[in-house]
C-alpha positions as CSV (number, residue, x, y, z in Angstrom):
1,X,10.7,23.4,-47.5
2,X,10.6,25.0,-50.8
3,X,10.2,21.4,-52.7
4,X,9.3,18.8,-50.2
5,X,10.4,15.8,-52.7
6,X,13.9,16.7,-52.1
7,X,13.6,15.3,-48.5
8,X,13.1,11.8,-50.3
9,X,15.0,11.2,-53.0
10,X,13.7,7.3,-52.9
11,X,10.7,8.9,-54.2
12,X,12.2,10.9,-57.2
13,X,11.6,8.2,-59.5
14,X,9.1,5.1,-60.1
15,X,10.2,1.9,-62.2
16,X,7.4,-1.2,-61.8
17,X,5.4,-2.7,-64.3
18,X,7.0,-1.6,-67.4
19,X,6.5,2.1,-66.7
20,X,9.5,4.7,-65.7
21,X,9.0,7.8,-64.7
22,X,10.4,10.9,-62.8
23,X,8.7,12.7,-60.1
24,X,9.3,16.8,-59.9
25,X,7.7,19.8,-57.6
26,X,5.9,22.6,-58.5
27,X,3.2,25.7,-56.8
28,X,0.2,26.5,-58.1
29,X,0.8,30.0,-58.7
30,X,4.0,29.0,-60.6
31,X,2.4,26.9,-63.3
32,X,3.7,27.2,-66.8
33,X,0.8,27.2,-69.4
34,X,1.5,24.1,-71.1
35,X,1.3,22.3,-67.9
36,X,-1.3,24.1,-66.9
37,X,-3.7,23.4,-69.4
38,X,-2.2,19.4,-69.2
39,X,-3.4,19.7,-65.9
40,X,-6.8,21.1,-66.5
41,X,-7.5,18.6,-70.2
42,X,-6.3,14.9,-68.0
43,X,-8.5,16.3,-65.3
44,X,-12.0,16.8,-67.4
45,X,-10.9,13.3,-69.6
46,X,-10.8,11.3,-65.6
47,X,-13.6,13.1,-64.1
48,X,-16.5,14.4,-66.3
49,X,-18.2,11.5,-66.6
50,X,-17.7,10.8,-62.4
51,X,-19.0,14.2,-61.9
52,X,-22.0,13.8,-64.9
53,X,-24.4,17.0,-65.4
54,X,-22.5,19.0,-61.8
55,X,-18.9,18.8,-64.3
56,X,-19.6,22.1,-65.7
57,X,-19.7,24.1,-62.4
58,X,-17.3,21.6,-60.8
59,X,-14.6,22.6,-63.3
60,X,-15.0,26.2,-63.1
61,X,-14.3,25.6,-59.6
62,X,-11.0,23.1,-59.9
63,X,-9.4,25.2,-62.3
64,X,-9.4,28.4,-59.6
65,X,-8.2,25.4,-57.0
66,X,-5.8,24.4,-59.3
67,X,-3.7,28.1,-59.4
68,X,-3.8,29.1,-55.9
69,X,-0.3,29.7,-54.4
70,X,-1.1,27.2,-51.7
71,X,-1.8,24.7,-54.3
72,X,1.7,22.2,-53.6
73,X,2.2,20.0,-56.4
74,X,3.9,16.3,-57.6
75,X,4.1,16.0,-61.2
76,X,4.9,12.8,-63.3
77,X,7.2,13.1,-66.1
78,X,8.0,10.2,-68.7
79,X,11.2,10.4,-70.0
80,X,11.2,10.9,-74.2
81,X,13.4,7.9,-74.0
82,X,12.1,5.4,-71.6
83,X,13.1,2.2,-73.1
84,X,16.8,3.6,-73.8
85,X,17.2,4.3,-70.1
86,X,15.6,0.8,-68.9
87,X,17.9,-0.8,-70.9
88,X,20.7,1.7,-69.8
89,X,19.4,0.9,-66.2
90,X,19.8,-2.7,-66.6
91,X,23.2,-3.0,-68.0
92,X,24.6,-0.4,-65.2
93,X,22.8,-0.4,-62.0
94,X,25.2,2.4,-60.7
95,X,23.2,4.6,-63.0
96,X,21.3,7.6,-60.7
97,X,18.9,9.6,-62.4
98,X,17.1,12.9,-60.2
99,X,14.1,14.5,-60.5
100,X,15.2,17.5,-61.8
101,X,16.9,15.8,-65.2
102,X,13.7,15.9,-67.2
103,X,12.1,19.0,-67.3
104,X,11.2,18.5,-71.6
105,X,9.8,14.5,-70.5
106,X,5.9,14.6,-71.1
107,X,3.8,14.9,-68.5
108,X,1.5,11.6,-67.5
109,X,0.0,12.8,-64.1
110,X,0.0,14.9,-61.6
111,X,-0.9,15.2,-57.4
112,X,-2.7,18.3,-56.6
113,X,-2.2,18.7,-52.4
114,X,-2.3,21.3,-49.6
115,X,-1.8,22.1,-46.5
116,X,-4.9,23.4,-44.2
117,X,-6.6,22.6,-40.7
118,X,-9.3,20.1,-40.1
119,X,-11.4,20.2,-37.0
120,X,-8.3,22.0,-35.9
121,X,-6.0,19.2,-37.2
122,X,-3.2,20.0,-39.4
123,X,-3.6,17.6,-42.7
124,X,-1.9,17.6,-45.9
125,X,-5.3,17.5,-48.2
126,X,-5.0,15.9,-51.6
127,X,-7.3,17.7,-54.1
128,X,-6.6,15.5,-57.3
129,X,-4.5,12.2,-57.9
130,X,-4.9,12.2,-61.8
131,X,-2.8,9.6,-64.2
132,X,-3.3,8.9,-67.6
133,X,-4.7,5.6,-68.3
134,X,-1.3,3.8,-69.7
135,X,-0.2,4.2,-66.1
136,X,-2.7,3.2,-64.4
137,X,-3.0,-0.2,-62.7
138,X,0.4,-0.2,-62.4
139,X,1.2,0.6,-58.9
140,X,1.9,4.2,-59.4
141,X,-1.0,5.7,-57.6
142,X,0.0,3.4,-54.0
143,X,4.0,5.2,-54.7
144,X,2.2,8.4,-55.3
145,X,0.0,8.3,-51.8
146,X,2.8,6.6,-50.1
147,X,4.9,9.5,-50.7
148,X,2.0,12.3,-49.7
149,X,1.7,10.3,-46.6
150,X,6.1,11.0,-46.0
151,X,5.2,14.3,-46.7
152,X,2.4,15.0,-43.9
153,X,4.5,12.7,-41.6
154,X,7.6,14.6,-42.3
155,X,5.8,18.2,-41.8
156,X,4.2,17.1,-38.4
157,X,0.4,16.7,-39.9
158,X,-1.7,14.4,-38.6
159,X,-3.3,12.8,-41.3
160,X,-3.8,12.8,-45.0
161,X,-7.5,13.1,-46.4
162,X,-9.1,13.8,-49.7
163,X,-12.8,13.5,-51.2
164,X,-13.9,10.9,-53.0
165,X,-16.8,10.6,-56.0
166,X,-19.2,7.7,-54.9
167,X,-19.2,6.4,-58.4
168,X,-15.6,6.3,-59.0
169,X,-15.6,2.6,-57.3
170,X,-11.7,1.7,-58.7
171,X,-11.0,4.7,-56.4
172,X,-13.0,3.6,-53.3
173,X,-11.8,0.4,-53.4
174,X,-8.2,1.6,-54.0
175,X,-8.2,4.0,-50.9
176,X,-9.8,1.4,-49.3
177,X,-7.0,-0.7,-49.5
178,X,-4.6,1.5,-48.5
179,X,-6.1,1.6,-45.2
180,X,-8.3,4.9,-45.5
181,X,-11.6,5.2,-43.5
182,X,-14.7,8.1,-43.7
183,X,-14.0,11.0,-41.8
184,X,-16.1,11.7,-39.4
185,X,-17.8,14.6,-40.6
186,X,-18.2,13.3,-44.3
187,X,-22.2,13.8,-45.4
188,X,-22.9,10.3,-45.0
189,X,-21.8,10.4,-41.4
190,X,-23.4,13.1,-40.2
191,X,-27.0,12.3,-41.6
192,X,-28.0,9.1,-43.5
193,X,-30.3,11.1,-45.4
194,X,-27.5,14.0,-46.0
195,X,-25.3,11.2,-47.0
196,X,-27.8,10.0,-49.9
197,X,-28.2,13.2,-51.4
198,X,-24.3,14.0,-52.0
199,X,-22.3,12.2,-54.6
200,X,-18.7,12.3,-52.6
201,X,-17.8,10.7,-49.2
202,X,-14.1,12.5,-47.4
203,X,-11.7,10.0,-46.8
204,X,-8.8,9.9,-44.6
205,X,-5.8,8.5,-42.4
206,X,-4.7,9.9,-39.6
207,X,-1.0,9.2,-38.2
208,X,-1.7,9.7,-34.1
209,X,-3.9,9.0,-31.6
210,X,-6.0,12.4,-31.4
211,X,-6.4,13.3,-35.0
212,X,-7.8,9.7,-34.9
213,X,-9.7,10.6,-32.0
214,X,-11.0,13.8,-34.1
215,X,-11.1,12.8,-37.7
216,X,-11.8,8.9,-37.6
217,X,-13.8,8.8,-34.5
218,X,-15.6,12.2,-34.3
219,X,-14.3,12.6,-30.4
């Protein structure tokens, strides 16, 4: 699938809460530079202060992460004239809007994922989940990993994982709730004493018995 959102078009917008946006698709080698360097600033304003004194080496590395070609990308778009449309919206609920109408909307967040093998376990991997603050706590980041979660299922994965900064605690707790365990080969799983010397624990949520078996369980 060239743009895997198309396979759920459900998904191709979000209104809750006050906030309406569009959802769009994009590759990591196919970036244009404005949304490229969105990208890059919302990630350092969320995550320097998580990542403390390591950010500056971190970064380098994120920003060669964040170009690859297998780099697979969700981007969140809010249209230039939200409050029009939700009131549009409410006097005509016939009204369809697709994720391909607002190209020129700004940006507000983005999911950064990939595809790769895990203990020999095909996983959709998400490297970044990054919103800016007015849409956060808003139940955009549950319709975000709900829809990475239809992706993996869709393409046969068998589970969805991602790493986690131990001090970003609104995050643990939010992955928590949305049923997400430690893998088994996370740091602090492997060695107590490993696990108190690194700052990140791997998270994820496998879909079928064996990549439970595998991730989850360590079997």
């Amino acid at each position: 699938m060239k743009d895997h959102l198309a396979q759920f078009p459900d998904f191709h917008k979000y209104q809750s809460n006050g906030l309406l946006v569009y959802l769009e698709y994009g590759y990591g080698n196919q970036l244009p530079l404005p949304t490229r360097k969105y990208i890059q600033n919302l990630l350092k304003v969320n995550m320097e202060g998580q990542y403390g004194p390591e950010w500056p080496s971190e970064e380098k590395v994120k920003r060669r992460e964040m170009v690859a070609p297998e780099a697979r990308y969700i981007f969140v778009r809010q249209s230039s004239n939200a409050i029009t449309t939700q009131n549009i919206m409410k006097q005509d609920s016939r009204l369809e809007f697709t994720h391909e109408a607002c190209n020129e909307d700004r940006l507000i967040g983005f999911v950064h994922y990939r595809f790769v093998l895990e203990e020999d376990v095909p996983v959709v991997y998400v490297y970044e989940l990054q919103m800016e603050s007015s849409a956060q706590g808003k139940g955009l980041g549950k319709f975000l990993m709900e829809l990475v979660e239809l992706i993996a299922c869709k393409s046969q994965m068998g589970a969805v994982m991602l790493t986690v900064q131990k001090a970003n605690n609104l995050a643990m707790a939010f992955y928590k709730k949305l049923r997400y365990v430690i893998y088994s080969t996370s740091p602090s799983q492997v060695d107590p004493l490993i696990g108190l010397e690194k700052n990140y624990e791997i998270l994820c949520k496998a879909f079928e018995s064996e990549a439970k078996s595998i991730l989850e369980e360590g079997n």
